[in-house]
C-alpha positions as CSV (number, residue, x, y, z in Angstrom):
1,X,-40.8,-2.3,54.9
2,X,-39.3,-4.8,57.3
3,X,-36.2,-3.4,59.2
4,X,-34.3,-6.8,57.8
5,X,-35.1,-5.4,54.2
6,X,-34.6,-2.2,55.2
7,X,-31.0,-3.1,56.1
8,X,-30.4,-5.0,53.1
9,X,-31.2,-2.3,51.2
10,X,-29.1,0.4,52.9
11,X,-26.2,-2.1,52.6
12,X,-26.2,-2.3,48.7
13,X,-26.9,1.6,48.2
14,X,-23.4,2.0,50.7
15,X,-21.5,-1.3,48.9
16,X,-22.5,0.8,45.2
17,X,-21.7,4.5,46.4
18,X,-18.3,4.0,48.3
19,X,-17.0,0.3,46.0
20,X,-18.6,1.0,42.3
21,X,-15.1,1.5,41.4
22,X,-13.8,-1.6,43.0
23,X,-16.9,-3.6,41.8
24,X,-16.3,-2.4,38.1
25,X,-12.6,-3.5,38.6
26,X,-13.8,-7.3,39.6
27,X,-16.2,-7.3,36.9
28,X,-13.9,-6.0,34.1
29,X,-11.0,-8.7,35.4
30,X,-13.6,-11.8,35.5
31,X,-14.5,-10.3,31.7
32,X,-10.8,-9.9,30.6
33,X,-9.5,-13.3,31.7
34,X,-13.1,-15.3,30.7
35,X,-11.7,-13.8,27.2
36,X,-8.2,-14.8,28.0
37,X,-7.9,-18.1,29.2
38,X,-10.9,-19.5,27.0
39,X,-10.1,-22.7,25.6
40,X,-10.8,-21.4,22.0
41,X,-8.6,-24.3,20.9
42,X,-11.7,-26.4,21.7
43,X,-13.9,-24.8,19.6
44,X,-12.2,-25.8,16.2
45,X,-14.3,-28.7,15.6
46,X,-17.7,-27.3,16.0
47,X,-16.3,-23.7,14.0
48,X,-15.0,-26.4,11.2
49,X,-18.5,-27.6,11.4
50,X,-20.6,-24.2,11.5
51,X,-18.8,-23.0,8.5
52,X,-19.5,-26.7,6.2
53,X,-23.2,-26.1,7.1
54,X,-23.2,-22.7,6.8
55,X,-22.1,-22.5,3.3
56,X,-24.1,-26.0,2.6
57,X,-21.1,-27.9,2.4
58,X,-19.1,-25.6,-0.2
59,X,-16.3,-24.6,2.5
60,X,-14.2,-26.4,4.6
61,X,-12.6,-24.4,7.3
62,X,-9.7,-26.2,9.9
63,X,-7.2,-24.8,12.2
64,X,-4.9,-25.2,15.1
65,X,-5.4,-22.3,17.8
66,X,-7.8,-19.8,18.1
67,X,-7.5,-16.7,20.1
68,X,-9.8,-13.1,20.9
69,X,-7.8,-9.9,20.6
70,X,-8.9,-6.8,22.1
71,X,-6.2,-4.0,20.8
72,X,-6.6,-2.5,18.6
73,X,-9.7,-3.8,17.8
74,X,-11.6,-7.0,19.1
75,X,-11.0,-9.1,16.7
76,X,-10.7,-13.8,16.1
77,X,-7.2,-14.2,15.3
78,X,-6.7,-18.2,14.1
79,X,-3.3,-19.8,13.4
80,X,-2.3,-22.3,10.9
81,X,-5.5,-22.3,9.0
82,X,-6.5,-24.4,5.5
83,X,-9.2,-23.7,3.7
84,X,-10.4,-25.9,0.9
85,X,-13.1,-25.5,-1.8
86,X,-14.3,-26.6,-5.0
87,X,-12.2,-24.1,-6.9
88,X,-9.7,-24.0,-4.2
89,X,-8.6,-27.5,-3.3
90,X,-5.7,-26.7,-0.3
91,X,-5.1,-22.9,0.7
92,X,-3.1,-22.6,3.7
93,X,-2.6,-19.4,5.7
94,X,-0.3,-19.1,8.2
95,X,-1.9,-16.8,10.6
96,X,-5.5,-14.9,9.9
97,X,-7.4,-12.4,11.9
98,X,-10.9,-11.2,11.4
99,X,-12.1,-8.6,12.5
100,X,-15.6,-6.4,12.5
101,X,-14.5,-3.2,9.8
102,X,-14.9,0.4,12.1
103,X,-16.3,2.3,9.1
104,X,-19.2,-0.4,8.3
105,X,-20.2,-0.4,12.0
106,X,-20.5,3.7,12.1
107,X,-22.9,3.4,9.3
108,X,-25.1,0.3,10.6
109,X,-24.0,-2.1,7.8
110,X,-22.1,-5.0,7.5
111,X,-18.4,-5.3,7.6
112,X,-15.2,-7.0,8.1
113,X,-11.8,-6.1,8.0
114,X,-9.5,-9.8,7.3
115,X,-5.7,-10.1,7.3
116,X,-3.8,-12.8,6.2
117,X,-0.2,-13.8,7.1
118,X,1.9,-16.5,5.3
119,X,-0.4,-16.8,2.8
120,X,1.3,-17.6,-0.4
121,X,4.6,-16.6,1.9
122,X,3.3,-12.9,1.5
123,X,0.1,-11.1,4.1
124,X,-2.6,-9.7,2.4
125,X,-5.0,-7.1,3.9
126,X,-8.5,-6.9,3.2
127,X,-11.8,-4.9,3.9
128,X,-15.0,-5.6,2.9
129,X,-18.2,-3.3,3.3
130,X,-21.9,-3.2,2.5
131,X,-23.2,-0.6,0.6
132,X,-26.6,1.2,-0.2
133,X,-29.5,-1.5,-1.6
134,X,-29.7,-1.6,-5.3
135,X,-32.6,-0.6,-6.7
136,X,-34.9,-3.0,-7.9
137,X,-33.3,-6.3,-6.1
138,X,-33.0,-7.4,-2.5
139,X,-29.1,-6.9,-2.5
140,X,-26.6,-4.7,-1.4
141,X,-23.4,-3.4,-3.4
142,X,-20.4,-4.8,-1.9
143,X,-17.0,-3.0,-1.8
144,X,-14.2,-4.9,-1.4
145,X,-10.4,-3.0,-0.9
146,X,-7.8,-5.0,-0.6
147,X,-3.6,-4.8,-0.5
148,X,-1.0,-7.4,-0.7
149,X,2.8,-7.5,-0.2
150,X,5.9,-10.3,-1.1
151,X,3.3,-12.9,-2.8
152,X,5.1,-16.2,-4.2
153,X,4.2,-16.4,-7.5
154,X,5.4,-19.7,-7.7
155,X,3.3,-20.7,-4.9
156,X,0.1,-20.2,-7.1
157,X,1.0,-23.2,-8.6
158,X,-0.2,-25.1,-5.0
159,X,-4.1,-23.4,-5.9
160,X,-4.7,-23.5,-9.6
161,X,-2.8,-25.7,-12.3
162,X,-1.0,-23.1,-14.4
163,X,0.5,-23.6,-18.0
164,X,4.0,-22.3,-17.1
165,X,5.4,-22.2,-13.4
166,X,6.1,-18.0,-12.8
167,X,8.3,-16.8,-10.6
168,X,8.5,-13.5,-8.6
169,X,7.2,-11.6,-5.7
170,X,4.4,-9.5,-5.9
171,X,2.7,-6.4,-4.1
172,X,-0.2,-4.4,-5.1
173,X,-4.0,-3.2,-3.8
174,X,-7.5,-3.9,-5.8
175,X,-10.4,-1.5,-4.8
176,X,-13.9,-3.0,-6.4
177,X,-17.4,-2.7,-6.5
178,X,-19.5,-5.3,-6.9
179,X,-23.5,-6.4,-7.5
180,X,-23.6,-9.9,-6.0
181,X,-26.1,-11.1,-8.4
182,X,-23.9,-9.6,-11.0
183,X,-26.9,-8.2,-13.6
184,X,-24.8,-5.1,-13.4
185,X,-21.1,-6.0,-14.0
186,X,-18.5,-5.0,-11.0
187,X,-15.9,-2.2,-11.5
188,X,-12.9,-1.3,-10.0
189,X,-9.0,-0.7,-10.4
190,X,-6.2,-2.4,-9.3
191,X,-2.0,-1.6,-9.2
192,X,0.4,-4.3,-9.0
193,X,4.5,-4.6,-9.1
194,X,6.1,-8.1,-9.5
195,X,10.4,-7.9,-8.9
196,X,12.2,-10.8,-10.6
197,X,9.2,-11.7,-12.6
198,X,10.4,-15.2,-14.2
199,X,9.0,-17.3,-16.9
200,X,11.0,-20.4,-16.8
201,X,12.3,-22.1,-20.4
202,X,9.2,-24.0,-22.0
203,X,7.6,-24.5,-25.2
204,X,3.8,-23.1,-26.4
205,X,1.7,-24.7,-28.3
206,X,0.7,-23.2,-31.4
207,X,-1.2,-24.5,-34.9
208,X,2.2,-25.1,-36.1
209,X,3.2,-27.4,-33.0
210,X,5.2,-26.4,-30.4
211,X,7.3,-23.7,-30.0
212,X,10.2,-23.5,-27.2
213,X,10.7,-20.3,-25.6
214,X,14.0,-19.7,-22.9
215,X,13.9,-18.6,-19.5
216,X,12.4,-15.1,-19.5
217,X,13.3,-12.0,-16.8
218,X,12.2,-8.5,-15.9
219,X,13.8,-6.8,-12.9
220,X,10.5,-6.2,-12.1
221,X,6.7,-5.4,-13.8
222,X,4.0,-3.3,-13.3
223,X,0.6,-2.7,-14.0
224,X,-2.0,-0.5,-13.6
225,X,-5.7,-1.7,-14.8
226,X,-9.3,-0.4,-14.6
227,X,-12.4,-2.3,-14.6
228,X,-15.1,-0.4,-15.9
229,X,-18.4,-1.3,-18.4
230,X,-17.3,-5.3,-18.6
231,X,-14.5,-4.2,-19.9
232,X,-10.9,-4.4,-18.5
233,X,-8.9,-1.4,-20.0
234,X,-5.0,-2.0,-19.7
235,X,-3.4,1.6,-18.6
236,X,0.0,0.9,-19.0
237,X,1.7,-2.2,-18.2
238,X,5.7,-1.7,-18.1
239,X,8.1,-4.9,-18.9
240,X,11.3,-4.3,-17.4
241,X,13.6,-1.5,-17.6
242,X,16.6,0.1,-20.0
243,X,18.8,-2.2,-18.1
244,X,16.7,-5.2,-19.2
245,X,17.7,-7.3,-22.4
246,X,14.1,-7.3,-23.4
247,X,11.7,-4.6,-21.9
248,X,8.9,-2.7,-22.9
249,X,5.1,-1.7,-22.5
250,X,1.5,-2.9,-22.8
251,X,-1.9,-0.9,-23.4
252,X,-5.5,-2.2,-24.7
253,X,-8.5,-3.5,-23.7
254,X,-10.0,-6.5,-23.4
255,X,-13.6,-8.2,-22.4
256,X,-14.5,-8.9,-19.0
257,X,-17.8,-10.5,-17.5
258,X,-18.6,-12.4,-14.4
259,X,-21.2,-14.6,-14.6
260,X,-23.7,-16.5,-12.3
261,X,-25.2,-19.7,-12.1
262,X,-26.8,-20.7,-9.0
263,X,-23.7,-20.8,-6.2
264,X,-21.2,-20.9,-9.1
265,X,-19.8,-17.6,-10.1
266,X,-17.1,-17.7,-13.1
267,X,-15.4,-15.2,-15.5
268,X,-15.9,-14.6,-19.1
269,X,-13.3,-13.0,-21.6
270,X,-14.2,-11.9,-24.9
271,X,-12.8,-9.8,-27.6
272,X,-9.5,-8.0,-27.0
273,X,-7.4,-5.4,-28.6
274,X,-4.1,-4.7,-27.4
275,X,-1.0,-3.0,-28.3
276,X,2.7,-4.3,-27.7
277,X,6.1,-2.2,-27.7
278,X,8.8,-4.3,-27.4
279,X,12.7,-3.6,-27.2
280,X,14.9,-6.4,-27.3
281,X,19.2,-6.7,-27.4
282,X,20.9,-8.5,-30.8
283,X,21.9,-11.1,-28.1
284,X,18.6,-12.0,-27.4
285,X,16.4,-11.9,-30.3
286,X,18.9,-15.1,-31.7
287,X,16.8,-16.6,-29.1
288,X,13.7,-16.2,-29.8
289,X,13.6,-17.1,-33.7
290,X,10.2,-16.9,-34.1
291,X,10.5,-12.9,-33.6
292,X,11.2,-13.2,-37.7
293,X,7.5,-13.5,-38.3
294,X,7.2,-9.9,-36.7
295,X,9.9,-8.3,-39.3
296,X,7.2,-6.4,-40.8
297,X,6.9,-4.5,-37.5
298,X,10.2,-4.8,-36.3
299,X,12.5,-1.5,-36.1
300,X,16.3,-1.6,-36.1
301,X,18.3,0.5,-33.0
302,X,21.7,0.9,-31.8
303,X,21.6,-2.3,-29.2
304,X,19.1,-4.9,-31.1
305,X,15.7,-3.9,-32.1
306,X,12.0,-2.6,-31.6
307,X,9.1,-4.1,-32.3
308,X,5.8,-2.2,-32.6
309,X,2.4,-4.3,-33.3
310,X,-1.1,-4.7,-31.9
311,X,-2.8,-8.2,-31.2
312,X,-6.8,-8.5,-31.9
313,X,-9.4,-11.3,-31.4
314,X,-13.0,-11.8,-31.0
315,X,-12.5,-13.9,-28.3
316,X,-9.6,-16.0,-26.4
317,X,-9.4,-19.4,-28.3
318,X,-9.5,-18.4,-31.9
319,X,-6.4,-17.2,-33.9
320,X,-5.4,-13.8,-33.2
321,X,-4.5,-10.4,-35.5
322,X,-1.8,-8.9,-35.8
323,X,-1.5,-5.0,-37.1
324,X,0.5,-2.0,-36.9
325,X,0.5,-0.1,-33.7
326,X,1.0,3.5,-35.6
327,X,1.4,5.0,-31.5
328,X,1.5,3.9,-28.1
């Protein structure tokens, strides 16, 4: 070996034994701001692009600023982002980070943990993992958790047309299973609490014409539901309180499918069966005349009166029954 090589050499094993530490430091710094001072901003064009074809042309993704976080996970954090799809024409979300999901990466699968700020002026957290193949097909079960907090109900009405405008705040969590091609139906449960829940003075249309209802409250609603064998049981849903002019509860059952054709995936409800206790004050059932065709279940107490009945159908769309609900 030549004495010029030689040297060379003896100068890189003394520059990596006495300056690794200093050498790591430089490297770790040029890494750190590289990931800082990116101009991520830039990128929003060709991400808004990558996502269109990505999704052949079913998503279209746009934002203002894009950042990397590193604490406590690395993670794309983009602000002021809208989102529009076929189903979904403008979703905006004030502030969303996505990151890779901890317990998906310690068992070699796919995962991502997402959460949403100012969306529907509440922040919704979600994760979403793969799961072992199913047997048979070349897919994975998905599990999807997911918990929300101080949705807008009112601000639904920006996404989906609704018949009456709601009103109230919302919080709750959803934990499902799912087969993407959906030949086995997905399970799962979900809890939600709405405070101020409002249905503003409107009318329904019924076979008889339309019937005006006034504005409707509950303090608050709740509801805790299972999704199991394509059906979705109704534990208990609670209307109100004692406090509350009208307030009561809600058990049953109804139909539940999800369907697939090609890209398009769609709900189906069938047949339902579900039971209705309703208390309501003297004051208030003057208001609501057409509570006279529930006499036959209809109980007298000391501030108004009870109603006790169960609604049936084979499907949504078709006239309903009505029954006794001998216990709830």
């Amino acid at each position: 070996m030549s004495p010029i090589i030689t040297a060379i050499a003896n100068s890189l094993r003394n520059l990596l034994k006495y300056h690794k530490l200093k050498i790591l430091l430089v490297f770790t710094s040029a890494l750190f701001f590289t990931v800082l001072l990116f101009p991520y901003s830039d990128l929003s064009d060709y991400t808004t692009a990558q996502v269109s074809k990505l999704t052949r042309n079913q998503v279209f993704l746009s934002f203002e600023d894009m950042s990397i976080g590193l604490v406590p996970t690395p993670s794309v954090d983009l602000e002021k982002v809208q989102v529009e799809t076929a189903q979904v024409p403008n979703l905006k979300i004030g502030a969303l980070s996505v990151s890779p999901s901890i317990g998906a990466l310690l068992s070699f699968k796919k995962g991502l943990a997402v959460k949403a700020k100012d969306f529907l002026k509440g922040s919704v957290n979600m994760t979403y993992k793969e799961g072992d193949s199913i047997k048979g097909k070349k897919v994975r079960k998905q599990f999807i958790e997911a918990d929300f907090s101080k949705l807008e109900l009112a601000e639904i009405e920006n996404l989906f047309p609704l018949p009456v405008k709601l009103k109230g705040k919302a919080s709750g969590e959803v934990d499902a299973e799912v087969d993407p091609s959906f030949s086995s139906q997905p399970k799962g449960t979900t809890q939600i609490k709405i405070k101020n829940f409002t249905i503003p003075a409107g009318s329904v249309e019924t076979q008889l014409g339309p019937i005006p209802l006034p504005e409707l409250k509950f303090s608050q609603v709740t509801m805790r539901g299972k999704l199991v064998a394509s059906d979705f049981l109704i534990e208990e849903v609670l209307l109100g309180n004692g406090s509350d002019p009208i307030n009561g509860k809600i058990k049953g059952k109804m139909s539940f499918k999800v369907r697939r054709t090609g890209a398009k995936v769609s709900p189906v409800f069938g047949a339902y069966n579900i039971k209705i206790s309703l208390n309501i004050t003297k004051e208030q059932e003057a208001q609501f005349f057409f509570l006279s065709a529930l006499d036959q279940y209809k109980r007298a107490t000391n501030k108004g009166s009870t109603f006790l009945f169960s609604v049936s159908a084979s499907r949504f769309g078709v006239t309903p029954r009505m029954g006794n609900a001998t216990s709830f």
